[in-house]
C-alpha positions in Angstrom: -34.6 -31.9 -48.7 -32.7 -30.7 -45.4 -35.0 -31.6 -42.7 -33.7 -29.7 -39.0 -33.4 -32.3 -36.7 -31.7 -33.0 -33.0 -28.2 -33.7 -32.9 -28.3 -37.5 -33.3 -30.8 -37.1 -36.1 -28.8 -34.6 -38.2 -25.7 -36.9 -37.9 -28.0 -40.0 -39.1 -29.1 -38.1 -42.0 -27.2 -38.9 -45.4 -23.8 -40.5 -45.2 -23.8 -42.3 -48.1 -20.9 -44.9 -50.0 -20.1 -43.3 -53.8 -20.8 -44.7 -56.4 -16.9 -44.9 -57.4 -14.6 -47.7 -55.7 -11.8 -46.2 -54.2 -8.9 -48.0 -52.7 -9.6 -49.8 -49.5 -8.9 -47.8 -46.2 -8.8 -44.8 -48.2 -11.6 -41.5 -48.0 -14.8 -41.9 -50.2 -14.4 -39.9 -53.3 -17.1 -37.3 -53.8 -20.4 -37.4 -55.6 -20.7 -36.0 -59.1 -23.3 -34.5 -60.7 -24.4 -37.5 -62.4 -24.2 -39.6 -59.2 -26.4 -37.1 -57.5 -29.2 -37.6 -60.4 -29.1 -41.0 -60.5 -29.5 -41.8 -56.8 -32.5 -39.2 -57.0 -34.4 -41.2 -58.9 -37.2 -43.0 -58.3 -36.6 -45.6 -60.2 -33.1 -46.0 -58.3 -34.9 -44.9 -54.9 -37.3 -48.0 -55.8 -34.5 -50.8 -56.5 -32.9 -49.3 -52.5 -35.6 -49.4 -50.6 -33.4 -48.5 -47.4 -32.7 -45.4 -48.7 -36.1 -45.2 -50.1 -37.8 -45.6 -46.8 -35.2 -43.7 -44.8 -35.9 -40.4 -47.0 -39.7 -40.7 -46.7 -39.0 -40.9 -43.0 -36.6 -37.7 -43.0 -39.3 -36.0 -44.8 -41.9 -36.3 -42.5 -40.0 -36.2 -39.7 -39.2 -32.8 -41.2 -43.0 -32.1 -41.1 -43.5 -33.0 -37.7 -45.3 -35.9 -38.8 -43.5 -38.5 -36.4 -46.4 -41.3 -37.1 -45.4 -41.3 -40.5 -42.0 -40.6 -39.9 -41.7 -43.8 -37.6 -43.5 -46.3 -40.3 -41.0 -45.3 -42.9 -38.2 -45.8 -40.7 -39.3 -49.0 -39.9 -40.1 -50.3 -43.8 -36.1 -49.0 -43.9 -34.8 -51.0 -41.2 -35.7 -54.6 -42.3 -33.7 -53.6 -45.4 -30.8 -53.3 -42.4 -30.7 -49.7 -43.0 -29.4 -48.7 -39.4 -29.6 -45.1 -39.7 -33.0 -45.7 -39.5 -32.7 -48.3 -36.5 -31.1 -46.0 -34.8 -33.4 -43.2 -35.5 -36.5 -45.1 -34.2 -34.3 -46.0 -31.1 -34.5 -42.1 -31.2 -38.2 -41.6 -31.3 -38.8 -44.1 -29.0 -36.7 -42.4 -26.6 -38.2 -38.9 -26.7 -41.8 -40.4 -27.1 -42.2 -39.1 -30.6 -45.2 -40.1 -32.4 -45.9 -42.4 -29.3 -45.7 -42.8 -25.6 -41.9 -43.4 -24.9 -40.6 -46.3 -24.2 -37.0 -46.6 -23.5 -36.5 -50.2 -23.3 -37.8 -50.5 -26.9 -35.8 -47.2 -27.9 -32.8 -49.0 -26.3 -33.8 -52.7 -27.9 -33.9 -50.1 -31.6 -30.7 -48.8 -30.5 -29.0 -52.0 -29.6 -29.7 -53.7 -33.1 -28.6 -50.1 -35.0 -25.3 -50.6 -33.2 -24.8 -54.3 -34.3 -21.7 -52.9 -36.7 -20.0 -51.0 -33.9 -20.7 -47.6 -36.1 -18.6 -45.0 -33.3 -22.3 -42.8 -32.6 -24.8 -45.3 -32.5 -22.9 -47.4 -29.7 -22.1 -44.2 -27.6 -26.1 -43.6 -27.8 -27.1 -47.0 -27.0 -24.6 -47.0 -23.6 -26.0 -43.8 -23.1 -29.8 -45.4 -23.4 -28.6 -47.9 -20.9 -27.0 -46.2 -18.2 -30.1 -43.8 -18.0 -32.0 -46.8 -17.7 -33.9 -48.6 -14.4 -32.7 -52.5 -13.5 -36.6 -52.9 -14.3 -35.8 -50.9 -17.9 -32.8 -52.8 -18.6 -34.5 -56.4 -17.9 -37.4 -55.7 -20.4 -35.1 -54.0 -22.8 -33.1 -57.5 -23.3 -36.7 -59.4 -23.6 -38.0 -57.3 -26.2 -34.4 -57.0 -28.3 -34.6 -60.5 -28.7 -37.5 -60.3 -31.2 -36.5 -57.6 -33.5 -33.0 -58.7 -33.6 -34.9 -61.7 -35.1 -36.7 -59.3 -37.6 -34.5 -56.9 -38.3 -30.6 -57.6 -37.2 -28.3 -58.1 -40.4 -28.9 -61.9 -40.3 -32.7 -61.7 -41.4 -32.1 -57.6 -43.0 -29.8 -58.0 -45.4 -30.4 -60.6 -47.2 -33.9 -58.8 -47.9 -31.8 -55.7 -49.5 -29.7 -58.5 -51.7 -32.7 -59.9 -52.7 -33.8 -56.8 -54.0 -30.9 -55.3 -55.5 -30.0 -58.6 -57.3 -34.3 -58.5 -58.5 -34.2 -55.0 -59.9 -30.9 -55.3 -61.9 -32.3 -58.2 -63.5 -35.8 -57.0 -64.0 -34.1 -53.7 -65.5 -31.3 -55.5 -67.6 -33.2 -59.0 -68.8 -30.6 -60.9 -68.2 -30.3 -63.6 -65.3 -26.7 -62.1 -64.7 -27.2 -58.5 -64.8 -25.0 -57.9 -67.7 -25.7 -53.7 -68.3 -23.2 -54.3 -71.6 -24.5 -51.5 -73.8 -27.5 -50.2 -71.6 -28.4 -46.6 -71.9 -31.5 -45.8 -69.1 -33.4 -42.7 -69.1 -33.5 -40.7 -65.9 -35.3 -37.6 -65.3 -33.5 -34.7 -63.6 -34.3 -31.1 -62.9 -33.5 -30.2 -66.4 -35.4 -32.9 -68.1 -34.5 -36.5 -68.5 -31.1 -37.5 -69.8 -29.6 -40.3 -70.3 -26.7 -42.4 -68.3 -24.5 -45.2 -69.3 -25.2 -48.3 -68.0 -22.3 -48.5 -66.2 -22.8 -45.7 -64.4 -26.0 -46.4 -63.3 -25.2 -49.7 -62.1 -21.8 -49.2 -60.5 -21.3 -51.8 -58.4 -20.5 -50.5 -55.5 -24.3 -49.6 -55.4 -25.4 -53.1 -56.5 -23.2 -55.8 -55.7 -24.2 -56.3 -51.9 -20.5 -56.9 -50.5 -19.3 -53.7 -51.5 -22.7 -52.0 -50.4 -21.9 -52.8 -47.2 -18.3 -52.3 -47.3 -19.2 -48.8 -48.4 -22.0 -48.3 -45.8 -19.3 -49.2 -43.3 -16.7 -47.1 -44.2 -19.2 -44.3 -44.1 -20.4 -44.5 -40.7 -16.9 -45.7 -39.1 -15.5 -42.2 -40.7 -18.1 -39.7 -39.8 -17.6 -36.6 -42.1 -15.9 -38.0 -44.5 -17.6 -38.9 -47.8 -21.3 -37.6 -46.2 -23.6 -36.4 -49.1 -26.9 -35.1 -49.2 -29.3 -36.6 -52.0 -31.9 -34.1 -53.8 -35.6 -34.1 -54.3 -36.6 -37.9 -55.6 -37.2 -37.2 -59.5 -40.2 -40.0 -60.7 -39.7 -41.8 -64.1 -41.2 -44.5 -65.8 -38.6 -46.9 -65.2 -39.8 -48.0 -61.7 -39.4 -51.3 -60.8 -42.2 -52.9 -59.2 -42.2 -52.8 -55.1 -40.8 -55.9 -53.0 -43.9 -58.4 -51.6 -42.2 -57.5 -48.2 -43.1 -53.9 -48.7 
């Protein structure tokens, strides 16, 4: 999957946090092969529903289907993926897949920047020095509501919720103990089979270092950016979130 997009787009693509802990301050170590598998898989895909979301919406965006593009984004930010934020800030701007409107582009923008990530605030003070005094007054009005909606506050805890859900659901065990656990993922080669531990490292499922990972990511552009393959279904798809 390697959508071409504009310049802002391609840089929101794929940075993602590894799956290994490294020490804090220090680069993201890269992917594996294994990594790369498991975070294809649907069954993964369906337990991250901010990356889930945010590929659909690459993918059609891809197609020129900006409609679609823009409902996937959406499902992805009130997971507080803000890759996503920032790309409907995008499409709002450039009237894709609806008239433009660049107080709500910069209102998208505005809530994407809320972790001071370097390229989303240099797009949203872009957004508002373009802007009219008539622009900038409705743009405050309108951010006011989806920061309620979809700012980290009222986001994130959605994402825990899920993470926390799925490990459970997958493990039977109220505290997520993987112990022994062998799961079954299916790759281009057929379906193999991961240690528990590797599917759930924790820096993929325990929401503090999620974040810290997401952070270190986007603060350090181009370093630890990978791009995830082709989603691979399997069996072992948990069910979807009621807010989904």
């Amino acid at each position: 999957m390697r959508p071409v997009l504009a310049p802002l787009l391609i840089a929101l693509v794929l940075p993602l946090p590894p799956l290994v802990a490294a020490q804090e301050g220090s680069p993201p170590p890269s992917l594996n092969k294994t990594d790369r598998e498991i975070m294809s898989s649907e069954a993964f895909l369906g337990a991250h529903p901010d990356l889930k979301h945010r590929l659909a919406g690459l993918d059609a965006y891809s197609r020129g289907e900006f409609e679609t593009a823009r409902k996937e984004f959406l499902r992805a930010a009130r997971y507080a993926d803000k890759p996503s934020q920032g790309l409907l800030g995008e499409m709002h701007w450039k009237g894709q897949g609806a008239a433009a409107d660049r107080a709500l582009a910069y209102a998208w923008m505005d809530i994407a920047a809320e972790r001071a990530y370097p390229m989303l605030l240099i797009k949203r003070e872009e957004y508002w020095a373009a802007m009219t005094p008539e622009e900038r007054d409705r743009a405050i009005v309108v951010g006011r509501d989806l920061l309620d909606e979809y700012g980290d506050a009222a986001a994130k805890p959605r994402l825990e919720k899920r993470l926390k859900q799925a490990r459970r659901e997958t493990t039977g065990s109220r505290v997520g103990s993987v112990g022994n656990l062998q799961i079954q993922i299916p790759t281009a080669n057929g379906w193999r089979t991961v240690r528990g531990e590797e599917y759930y490292a924790e820096t993929f499922w325990k929401p503090e270092q999620y974040w810290q990972w997401q952070d270190f990511d986007w603060k350090h552009p181009g370093q630890g950016t990978v791009e995830v393959g082709d989603v691979m279904t399997g069996r072992d798809v948990p069910p979807p979130d009621a807010d989904d």
